[in-house]
Backbone as JSON Lines, residues from 0, in Angstrom:
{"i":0,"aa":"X","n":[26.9,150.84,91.46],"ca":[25.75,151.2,90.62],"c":[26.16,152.14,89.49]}
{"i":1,"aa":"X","n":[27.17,153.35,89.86],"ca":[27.81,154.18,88.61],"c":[28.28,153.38,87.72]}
{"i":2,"aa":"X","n":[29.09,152.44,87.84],"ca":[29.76,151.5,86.82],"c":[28.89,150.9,85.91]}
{"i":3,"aa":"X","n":[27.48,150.5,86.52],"ca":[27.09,149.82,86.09],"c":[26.04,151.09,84.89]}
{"i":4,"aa":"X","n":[25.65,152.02,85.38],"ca":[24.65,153.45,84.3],"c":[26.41,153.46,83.89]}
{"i":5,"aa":"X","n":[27.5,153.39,83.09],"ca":[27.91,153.71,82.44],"c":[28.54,152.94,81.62]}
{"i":6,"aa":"X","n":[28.33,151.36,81.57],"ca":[28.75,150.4,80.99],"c":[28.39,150.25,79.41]}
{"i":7,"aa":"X","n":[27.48,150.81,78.82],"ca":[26.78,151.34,77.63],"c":[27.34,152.6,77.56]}
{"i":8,"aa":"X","n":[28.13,153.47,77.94],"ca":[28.75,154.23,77.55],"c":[30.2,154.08,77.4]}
{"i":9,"aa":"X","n":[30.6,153.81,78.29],"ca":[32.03,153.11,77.99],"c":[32.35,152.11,76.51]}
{"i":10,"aa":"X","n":[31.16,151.5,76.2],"ca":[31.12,150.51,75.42],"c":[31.17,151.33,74.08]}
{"i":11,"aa":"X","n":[30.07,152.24,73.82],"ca":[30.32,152.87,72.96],"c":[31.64,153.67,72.59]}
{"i":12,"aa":"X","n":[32.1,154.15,73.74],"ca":[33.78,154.96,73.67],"c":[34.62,153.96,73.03]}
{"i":13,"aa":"X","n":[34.63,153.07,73.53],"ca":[35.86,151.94,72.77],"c":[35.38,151.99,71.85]}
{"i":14,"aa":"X","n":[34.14,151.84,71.13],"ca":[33.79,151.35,69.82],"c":[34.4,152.83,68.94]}
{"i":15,"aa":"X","n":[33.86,153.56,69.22],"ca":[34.26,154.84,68.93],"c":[35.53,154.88,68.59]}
{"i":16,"aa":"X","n":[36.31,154.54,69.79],"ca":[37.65,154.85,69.63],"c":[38.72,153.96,68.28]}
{"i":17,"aa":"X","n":[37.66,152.47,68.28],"ca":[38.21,151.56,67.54],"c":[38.22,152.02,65.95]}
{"i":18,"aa":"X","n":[37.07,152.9,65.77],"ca":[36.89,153.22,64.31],"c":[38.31,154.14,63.39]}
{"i":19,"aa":"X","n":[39.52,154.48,64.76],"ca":[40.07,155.31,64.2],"c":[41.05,154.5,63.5]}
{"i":20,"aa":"X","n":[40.98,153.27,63.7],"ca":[42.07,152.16,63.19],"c":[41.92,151.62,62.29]}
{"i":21,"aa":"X","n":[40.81,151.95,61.78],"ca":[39.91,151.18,60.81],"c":[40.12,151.26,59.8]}
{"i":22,"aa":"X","n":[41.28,151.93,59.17],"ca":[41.83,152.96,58.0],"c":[41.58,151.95,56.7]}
{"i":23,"aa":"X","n":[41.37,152.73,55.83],"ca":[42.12,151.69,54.81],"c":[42.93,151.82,53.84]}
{"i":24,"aa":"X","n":[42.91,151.67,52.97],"ca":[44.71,151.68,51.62],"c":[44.16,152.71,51.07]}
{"i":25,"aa":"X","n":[45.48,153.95,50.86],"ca":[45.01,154.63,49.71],"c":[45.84,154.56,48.5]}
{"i":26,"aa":"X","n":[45.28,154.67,47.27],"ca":[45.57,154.39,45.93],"c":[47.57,154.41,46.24]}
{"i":27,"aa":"X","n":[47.65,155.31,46.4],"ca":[49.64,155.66,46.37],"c":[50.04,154.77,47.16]}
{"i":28,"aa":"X","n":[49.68,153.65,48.41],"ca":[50.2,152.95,49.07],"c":[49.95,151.6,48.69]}
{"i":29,"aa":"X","n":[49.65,151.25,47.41],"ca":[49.54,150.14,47.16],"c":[51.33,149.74,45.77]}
{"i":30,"aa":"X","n":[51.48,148.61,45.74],"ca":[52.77,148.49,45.44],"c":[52.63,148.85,43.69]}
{"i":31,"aa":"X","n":[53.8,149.58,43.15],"ca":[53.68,149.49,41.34],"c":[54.17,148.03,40.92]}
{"i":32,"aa":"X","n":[55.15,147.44,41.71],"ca":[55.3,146.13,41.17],"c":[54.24,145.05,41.12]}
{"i":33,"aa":"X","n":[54.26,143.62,40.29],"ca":[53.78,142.7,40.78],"c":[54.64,141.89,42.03]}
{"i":34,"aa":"X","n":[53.24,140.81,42.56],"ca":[53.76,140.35,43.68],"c":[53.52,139.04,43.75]}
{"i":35,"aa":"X","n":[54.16,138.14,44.18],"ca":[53.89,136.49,44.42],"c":[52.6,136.62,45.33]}
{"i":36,"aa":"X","n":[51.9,135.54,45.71],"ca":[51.19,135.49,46.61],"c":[51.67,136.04,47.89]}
{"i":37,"aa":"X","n":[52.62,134.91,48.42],"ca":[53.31,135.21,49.75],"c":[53.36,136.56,49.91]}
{"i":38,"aa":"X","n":[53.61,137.16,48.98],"ca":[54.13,139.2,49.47],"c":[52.09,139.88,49.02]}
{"i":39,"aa":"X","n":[51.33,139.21,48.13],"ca":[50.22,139.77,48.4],"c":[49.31,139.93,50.04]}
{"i":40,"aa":"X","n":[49.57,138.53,50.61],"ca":[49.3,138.01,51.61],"c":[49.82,138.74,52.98]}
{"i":41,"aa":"X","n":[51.03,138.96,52.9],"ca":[51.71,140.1,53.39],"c":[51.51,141.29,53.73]}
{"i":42,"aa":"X","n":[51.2,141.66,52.39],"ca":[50.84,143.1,52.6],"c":[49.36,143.73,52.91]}
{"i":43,"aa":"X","n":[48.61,142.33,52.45],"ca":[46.99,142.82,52.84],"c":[46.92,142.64,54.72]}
{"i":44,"aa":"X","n":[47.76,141.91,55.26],"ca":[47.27,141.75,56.52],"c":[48.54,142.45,57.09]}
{"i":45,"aa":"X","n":[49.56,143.07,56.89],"ca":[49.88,144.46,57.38],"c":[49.29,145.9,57.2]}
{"i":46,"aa":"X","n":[48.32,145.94,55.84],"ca":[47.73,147.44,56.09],"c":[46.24,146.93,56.79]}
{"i":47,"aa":"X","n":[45.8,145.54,56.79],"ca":[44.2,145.65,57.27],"c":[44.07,144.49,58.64]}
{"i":48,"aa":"X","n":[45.2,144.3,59.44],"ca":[45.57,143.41,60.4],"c":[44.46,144.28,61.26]}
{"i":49,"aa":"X","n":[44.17,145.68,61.84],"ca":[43.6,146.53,62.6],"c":[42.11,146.23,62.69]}
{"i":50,"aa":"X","n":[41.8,145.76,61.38],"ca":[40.11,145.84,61.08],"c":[39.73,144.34,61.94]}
{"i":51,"aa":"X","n":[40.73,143.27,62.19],"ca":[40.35,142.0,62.45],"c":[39.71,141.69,63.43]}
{"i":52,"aa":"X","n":[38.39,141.04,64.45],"ca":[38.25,140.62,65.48],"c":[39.08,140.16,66.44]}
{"i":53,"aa":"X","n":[39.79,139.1,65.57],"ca":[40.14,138.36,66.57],"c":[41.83,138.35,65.74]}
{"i":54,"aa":"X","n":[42.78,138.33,66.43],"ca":[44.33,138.41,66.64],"c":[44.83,137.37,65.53]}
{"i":55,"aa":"X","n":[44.14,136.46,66.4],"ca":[44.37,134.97,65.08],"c":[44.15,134.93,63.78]}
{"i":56,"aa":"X","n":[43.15,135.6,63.23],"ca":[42.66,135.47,62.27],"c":[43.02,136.04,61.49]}
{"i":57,"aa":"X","n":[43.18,135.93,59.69],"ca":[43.85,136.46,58.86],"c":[43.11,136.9,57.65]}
{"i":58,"aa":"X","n":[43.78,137.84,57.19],"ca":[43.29,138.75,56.33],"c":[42.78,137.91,54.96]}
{"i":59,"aa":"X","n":[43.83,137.59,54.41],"ca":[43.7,136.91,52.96],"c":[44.67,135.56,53.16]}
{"i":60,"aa":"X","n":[44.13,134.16,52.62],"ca":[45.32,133.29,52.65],"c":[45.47,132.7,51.4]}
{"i":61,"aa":"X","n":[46.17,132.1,51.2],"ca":[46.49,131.49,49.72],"c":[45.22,131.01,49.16]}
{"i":62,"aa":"X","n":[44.83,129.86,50.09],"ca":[43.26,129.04,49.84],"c":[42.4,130.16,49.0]}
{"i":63,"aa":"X","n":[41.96,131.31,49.99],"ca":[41.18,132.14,49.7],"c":[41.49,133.21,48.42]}
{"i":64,"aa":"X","n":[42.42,133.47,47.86],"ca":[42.82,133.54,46.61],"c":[42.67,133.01,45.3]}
{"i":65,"aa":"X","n":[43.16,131.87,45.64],"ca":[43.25,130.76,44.82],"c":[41.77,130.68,44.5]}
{"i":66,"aa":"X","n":[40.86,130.42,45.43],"ca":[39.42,129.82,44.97],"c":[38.88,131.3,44.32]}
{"i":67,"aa":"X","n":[38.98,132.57,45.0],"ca":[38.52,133.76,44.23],"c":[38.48,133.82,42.81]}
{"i":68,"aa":"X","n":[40.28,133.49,42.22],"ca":[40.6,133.41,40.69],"c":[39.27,132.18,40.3]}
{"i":69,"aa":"X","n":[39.28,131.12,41.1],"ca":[38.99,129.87,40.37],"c":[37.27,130.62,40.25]}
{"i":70,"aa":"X","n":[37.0,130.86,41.15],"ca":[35.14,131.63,40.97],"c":[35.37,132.85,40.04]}
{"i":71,"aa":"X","n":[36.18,133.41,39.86],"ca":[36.4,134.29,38.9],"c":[36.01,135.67,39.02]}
{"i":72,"aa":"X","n":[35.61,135.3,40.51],"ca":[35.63,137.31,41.29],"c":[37.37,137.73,40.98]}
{"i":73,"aa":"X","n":[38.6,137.34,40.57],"ca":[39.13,137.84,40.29],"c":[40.31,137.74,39.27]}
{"i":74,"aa":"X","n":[40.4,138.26,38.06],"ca":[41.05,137.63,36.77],"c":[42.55,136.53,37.57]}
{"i":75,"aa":"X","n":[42.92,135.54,36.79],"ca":[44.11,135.05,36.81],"c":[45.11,135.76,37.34]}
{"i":76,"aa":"X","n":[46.29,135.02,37.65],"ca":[47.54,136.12,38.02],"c":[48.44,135.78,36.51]}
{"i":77,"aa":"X","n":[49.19,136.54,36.56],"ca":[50.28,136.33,35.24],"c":[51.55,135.92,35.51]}
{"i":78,"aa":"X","n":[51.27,134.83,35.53],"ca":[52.93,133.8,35.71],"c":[52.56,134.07,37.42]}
{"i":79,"aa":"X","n":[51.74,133.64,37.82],"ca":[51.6,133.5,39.35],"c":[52.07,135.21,39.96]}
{"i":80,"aa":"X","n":[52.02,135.89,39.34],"ca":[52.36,137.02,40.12],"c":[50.99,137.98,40.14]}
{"i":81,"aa":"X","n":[50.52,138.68,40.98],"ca":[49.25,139.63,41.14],"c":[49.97,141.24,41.08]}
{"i":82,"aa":"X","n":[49.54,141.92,40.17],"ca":[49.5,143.4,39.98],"c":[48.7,143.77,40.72]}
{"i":83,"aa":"X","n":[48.59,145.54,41.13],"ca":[47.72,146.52,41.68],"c":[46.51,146.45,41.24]}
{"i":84,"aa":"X","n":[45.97,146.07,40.5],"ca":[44.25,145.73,39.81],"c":[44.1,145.04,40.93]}
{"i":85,"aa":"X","n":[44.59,143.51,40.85],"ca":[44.43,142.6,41.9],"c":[44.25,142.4,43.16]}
{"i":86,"aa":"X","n":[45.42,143.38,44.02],"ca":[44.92,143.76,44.74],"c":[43.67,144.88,45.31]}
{"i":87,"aa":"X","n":[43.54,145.99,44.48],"ca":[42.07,146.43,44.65],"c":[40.79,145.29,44.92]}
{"i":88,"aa":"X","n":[41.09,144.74,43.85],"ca":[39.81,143.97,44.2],"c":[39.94,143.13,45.39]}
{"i":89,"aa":"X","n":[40.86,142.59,44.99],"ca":[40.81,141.56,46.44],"c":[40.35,142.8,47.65]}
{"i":90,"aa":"X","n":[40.79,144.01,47.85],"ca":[40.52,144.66,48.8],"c":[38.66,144.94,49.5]}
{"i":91,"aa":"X","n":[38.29,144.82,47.95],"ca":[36.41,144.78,47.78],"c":[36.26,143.65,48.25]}
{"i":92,"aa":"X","n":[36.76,142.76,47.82],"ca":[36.43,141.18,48.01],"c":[36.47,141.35,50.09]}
{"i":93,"aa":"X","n":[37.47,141.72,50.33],"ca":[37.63,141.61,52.05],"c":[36.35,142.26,52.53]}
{"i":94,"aa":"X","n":[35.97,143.53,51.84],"ca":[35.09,144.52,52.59],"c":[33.53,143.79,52.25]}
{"i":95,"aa":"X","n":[33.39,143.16,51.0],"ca":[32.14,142.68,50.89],"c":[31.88,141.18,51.23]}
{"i":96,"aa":"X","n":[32.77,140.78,51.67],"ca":[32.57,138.93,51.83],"c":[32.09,139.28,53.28]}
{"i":97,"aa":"X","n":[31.99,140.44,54.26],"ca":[31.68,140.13,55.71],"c":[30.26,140.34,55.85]}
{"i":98,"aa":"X","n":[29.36,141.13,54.88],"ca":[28.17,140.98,54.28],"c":[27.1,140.38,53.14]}
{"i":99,"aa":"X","n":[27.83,139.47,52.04],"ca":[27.57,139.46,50.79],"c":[28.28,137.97,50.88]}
{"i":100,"aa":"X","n":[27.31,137.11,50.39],"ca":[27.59,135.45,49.7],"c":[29.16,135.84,48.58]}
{"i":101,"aa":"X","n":[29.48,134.88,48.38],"ca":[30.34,134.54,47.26],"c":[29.46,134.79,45.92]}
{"i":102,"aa":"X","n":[28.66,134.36,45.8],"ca":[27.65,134.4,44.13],"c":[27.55,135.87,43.83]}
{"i":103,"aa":"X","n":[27.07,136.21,45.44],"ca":[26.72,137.89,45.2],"c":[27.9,138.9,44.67]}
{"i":104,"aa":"X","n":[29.03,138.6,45.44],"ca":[30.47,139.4,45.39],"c":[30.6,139.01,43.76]}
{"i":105,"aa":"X","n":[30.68,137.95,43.33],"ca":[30.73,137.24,41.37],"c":[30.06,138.25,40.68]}
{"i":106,"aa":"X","n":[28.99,138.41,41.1],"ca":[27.76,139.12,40.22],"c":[28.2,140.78,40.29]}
{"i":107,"aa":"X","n":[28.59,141.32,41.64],"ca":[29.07,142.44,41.83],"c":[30.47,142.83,40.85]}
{"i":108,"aa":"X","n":[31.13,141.94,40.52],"ca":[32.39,142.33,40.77],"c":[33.03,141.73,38.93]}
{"i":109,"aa":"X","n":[31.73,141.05,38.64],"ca":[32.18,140.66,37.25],"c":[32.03,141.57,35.91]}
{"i":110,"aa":"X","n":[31.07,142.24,36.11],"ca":[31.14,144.01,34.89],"c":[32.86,144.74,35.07]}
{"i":111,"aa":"X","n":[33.02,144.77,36.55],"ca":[34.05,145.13,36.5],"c":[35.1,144.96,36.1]}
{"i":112,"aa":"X","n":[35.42,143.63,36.23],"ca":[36.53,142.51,35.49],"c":[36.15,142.82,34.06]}
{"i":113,"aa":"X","n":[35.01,142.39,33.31],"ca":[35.28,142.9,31.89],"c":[35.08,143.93,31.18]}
{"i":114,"aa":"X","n":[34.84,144.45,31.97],"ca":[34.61,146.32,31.84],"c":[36.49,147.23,31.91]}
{"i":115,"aa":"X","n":[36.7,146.73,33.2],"ca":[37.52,147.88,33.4],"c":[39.17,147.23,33.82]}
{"i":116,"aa":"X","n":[38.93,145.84,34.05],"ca":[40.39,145.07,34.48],"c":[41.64,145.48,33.21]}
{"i":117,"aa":"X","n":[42.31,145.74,33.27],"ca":[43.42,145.77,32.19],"c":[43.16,147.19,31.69]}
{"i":118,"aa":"X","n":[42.61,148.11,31.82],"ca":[42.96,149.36,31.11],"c":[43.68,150.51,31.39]}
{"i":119,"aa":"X","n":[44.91,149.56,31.06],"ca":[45.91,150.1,31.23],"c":[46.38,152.16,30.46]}
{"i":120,"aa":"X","n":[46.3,153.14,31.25],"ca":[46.07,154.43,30.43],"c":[44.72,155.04,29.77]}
{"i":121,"aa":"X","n":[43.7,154.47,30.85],"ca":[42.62,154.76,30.65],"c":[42.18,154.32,31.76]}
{"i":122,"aa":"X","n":[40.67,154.54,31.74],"ca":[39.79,154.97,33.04],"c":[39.78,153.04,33.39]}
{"i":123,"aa":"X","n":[40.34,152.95,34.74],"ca":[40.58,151.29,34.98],"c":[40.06,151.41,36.64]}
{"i":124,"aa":"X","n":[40.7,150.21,37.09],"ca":[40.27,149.67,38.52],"c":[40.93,151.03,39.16]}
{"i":125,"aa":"X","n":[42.16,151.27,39.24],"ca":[42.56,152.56,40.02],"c":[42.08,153.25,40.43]}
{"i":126,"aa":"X","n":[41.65,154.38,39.22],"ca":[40.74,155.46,39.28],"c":[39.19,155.22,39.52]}
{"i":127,"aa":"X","n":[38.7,153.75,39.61],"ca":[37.48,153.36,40.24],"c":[37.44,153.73,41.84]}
{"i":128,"aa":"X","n":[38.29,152.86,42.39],"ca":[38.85,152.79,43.83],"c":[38.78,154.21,44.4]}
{"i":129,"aa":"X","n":[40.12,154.78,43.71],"ca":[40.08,155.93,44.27],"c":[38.6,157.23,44.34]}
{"i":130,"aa":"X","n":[38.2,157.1,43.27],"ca":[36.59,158.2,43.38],"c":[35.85,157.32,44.52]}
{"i":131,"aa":"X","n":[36.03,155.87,44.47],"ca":[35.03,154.9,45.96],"c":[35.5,155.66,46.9]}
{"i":132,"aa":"X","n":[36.86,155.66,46.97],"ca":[37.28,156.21,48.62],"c":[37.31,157.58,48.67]}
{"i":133,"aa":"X","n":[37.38,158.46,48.04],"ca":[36.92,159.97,47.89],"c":[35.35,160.24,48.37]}
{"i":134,"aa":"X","n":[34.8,159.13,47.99],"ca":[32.7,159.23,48.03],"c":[33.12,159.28,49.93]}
{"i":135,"aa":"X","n":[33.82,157.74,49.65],"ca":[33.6,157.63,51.48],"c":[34.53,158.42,52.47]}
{"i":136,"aa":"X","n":[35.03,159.77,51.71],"ca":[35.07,160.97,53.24],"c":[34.25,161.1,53.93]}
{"i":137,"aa":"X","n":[34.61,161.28,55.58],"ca":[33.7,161.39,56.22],"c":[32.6,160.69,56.91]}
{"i":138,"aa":"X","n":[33.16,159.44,56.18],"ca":[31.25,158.26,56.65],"c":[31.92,157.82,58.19]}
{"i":139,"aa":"X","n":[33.55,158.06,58.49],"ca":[33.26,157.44,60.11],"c":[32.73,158.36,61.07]}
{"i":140,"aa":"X","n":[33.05,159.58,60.71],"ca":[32.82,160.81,61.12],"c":[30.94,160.78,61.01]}
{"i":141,"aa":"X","n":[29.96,160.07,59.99],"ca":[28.85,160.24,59.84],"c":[28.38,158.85,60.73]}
{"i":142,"aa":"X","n":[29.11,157.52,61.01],"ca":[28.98,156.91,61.83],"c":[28.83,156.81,62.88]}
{"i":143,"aa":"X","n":[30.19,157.48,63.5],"ca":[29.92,158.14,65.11],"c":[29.28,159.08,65.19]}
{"i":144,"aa":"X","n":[28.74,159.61,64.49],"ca":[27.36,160.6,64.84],"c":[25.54,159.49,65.21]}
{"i":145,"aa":"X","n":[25.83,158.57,63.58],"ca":[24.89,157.92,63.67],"c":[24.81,156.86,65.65]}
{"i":146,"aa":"X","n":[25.84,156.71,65.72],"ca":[26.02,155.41,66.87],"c":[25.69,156.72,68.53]}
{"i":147,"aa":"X","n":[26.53,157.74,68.36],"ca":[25.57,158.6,69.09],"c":[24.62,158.62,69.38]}
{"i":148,"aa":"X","n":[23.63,159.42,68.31],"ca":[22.06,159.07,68.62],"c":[21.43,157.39,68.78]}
{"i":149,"aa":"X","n":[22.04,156.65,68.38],"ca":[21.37,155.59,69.14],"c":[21.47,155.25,70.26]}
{"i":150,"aa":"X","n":[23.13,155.62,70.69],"ca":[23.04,155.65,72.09],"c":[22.04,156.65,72.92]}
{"i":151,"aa":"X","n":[22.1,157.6,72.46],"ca":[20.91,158.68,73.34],"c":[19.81,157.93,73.43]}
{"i":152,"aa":"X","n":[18.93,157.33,72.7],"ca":[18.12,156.41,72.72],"c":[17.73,155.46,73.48]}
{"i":153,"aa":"X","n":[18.79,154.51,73.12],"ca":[19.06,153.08,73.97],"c":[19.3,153.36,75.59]}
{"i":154,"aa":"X","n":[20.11,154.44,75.66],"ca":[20.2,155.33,77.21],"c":[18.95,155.21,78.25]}
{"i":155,"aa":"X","n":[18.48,155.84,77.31],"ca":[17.24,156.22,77.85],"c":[15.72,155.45,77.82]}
{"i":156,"aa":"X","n":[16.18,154.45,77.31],"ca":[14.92,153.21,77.29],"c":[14.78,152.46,78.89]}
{"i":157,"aa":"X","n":[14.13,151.78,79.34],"ca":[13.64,151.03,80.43],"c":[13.79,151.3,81.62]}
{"i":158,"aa":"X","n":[13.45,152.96,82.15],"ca":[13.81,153.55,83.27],"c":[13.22,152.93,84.3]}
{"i":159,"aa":"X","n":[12.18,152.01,83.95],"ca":[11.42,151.97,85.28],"c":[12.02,150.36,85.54]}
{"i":160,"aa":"X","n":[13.11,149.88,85.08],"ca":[13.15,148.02,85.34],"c":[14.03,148.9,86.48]}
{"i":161,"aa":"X","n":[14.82,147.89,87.17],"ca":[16.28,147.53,87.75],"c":[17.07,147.75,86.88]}
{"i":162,"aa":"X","n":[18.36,148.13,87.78],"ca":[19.35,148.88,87.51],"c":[20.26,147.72,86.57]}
{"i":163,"aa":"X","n":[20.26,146.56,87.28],"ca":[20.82,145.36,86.76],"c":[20.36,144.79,85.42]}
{"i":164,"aa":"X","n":[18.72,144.49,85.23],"ca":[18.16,144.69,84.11],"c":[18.13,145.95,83.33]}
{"i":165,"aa":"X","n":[18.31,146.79,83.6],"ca":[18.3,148.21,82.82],"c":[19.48,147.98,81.81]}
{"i":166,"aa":"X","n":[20.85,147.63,82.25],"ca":[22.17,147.76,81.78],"c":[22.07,146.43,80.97]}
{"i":167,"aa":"X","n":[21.64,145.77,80.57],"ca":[22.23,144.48,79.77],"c":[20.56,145.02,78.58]}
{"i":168,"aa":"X","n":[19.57,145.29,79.35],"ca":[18.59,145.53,77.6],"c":[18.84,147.17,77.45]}
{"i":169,"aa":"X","n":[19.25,147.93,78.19],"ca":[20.04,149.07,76.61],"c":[20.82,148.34,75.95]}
{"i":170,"aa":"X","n":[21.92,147.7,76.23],"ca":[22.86,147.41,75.18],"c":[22.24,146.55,74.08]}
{"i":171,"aa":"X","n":[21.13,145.66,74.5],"ca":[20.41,144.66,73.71],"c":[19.56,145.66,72.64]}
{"i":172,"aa":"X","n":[19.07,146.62,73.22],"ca":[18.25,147.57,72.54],"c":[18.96,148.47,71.61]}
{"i":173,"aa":"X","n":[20.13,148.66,72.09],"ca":[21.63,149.72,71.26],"c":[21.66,148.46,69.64]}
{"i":174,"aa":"X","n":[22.38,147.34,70.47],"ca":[22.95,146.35,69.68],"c":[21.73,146.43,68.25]}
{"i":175,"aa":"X","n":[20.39,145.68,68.67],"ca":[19.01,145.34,67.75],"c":[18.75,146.26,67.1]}
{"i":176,"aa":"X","n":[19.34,148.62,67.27],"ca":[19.05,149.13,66.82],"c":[20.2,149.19,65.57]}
{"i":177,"aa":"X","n":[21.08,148.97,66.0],"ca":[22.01,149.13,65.42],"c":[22.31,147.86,63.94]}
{"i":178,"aa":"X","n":[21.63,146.69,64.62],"ca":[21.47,145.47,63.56],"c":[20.73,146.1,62.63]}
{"i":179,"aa":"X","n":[19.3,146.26,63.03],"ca":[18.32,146.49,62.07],"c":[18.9,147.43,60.79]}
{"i":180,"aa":"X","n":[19.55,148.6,61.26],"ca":[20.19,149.18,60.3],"c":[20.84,148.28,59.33]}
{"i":181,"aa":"X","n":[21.85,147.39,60.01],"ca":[22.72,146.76,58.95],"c":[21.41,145.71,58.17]}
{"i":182,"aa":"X","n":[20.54,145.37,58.65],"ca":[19.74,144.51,57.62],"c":[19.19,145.17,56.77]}
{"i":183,"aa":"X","n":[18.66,146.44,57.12],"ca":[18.23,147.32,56.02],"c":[18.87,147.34,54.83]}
{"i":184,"aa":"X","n":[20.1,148.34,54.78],"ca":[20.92,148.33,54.03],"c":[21.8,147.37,53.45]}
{"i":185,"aa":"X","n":[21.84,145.76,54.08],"ca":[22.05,144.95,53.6],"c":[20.98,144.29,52.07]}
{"i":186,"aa":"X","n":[19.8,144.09,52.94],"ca":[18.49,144.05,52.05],"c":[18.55,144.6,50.84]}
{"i":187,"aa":"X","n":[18.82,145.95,50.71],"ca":[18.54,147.09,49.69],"c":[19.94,146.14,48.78]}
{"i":188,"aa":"X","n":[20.92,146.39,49.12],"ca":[22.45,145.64,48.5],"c":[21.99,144.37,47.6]}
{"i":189,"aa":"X","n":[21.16,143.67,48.44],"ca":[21.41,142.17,47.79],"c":[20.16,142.52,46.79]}
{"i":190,"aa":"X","n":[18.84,143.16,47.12],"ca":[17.95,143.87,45.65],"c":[19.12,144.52,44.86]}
{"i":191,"aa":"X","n":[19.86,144.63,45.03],"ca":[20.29,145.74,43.56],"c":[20.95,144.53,42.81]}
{"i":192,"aa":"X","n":[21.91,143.71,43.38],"ca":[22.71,142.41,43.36],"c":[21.68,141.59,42.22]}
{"i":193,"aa":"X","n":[20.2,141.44,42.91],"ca":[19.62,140.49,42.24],"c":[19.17,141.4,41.15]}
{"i":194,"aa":"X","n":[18.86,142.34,40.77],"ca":[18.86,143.06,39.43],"c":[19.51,143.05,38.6]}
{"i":195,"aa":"X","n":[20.81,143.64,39.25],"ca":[21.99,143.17,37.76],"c":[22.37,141.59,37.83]}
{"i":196,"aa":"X","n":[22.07,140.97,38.23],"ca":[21.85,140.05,37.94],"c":[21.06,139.52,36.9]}
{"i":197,"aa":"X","n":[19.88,139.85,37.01],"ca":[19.0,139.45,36.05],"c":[19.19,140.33,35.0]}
{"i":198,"aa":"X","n":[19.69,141.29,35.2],"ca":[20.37,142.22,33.66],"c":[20.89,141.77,32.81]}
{"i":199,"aa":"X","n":[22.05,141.02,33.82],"ca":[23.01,140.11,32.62],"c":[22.88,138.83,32.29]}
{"i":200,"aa":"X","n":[21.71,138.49,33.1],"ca":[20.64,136.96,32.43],"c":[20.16,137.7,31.1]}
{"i":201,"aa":"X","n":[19.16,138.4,31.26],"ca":[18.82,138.99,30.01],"c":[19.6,139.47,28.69]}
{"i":202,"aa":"X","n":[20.91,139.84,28.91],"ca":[21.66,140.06,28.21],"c":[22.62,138.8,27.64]}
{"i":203,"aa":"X","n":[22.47,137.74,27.73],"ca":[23.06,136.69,27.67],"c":[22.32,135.55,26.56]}
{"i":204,"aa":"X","n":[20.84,136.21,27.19],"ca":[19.55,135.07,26.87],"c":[20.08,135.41,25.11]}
């Protein structure tokens, strides 16, 4: 019966524990050279192999490149080789394709391309990245706080079922609290998405 009042806690500990792996690239560890595919491919699923579900599965593959340039979430390569711009984005491209359509990531990601791709000795993709990942000090640290209190919550929901039923709807109740969040803030994402969107309809018209 202990195993079973602590199976929603345990669950959360791993999760917990998993977030510390979760790292991601900082500006100085990305390469000054350009790179063929094969060595882009390489190197995105040696620094972000940790974030993956499942063992098998891979970070970035040629296919998924290739069609990015061709949708134009990310400029051409030059003579087939990808610079550090390139990879940044592609790095957005990984973090927003697990929430966000393809059209949406285009619409996100295309001011940027003609805004800031190539400025070279001036304010460019680099120094974008890096102030992004400066904003996000601290958010796992504000995560496992957030996943905390839901566990306190979810804990403490359906005292009066069975012990057996008790343990499978906290986690259902943890899990649904924990979704709803991500739809929220998903929601809000794809409104802003469809705004500039229609910004640059308007600006076009």
């Amino acid at each position: 019966m202990e195993n079973q009042n602590n199976d929603l806690e345990r669950a959360l500990k791993k999760a917990a524990r998993s977030l510390d792996f979760m790292e991601t690239i900082a500006p100085d560890e990305f390469p000054n050279i350009e790179l063929y595919m094969d060595q882009v491919t390489t190197f995105m699923d040696r620094k972000l192999r940790a974030t993956l579900r499942n063992p098998g599965d891979k970070v970035l593959t040629k296919t998924m490149i290739n069609n990015y340039a061709k949708n134009d979430l990310i400029p051409p390569p030059n003579k087939k080789k990808y610079n550090k711009e390139h990879l940044f984005e592609l790095l957005f491209i990984f973090y927003f394709k697990s929430f966000l359509s393809i059209g949406d990531i285009q619409t996100l990601l295309t001011p940027l391309n003609d805004e800031f791709f190539g400025k070279e000795g001036d304010f460019g993709i680099q120094e974008i990245y890096a102030e992004i990942l400066k904003m996000g000090r601290g958010s796992r640290e504000a995560v496992r706080r957030d996943m905390t209190e839901k566990f306190s919550r979810a804990d403490d929901a359906f005292k009066d079922l069975p012990e057996d039923q008790r343990d499978y709807l906290r986690k259902f109740a943890y899990i649904c609290e924990m979704g709803y969040d991500i739809f929220l803030k998903k929601s809000i994402i794809e409104q802003m998405i469809d705004e500039m969107d229609m910004e640059s309809f308007r600006e076009s018209d």
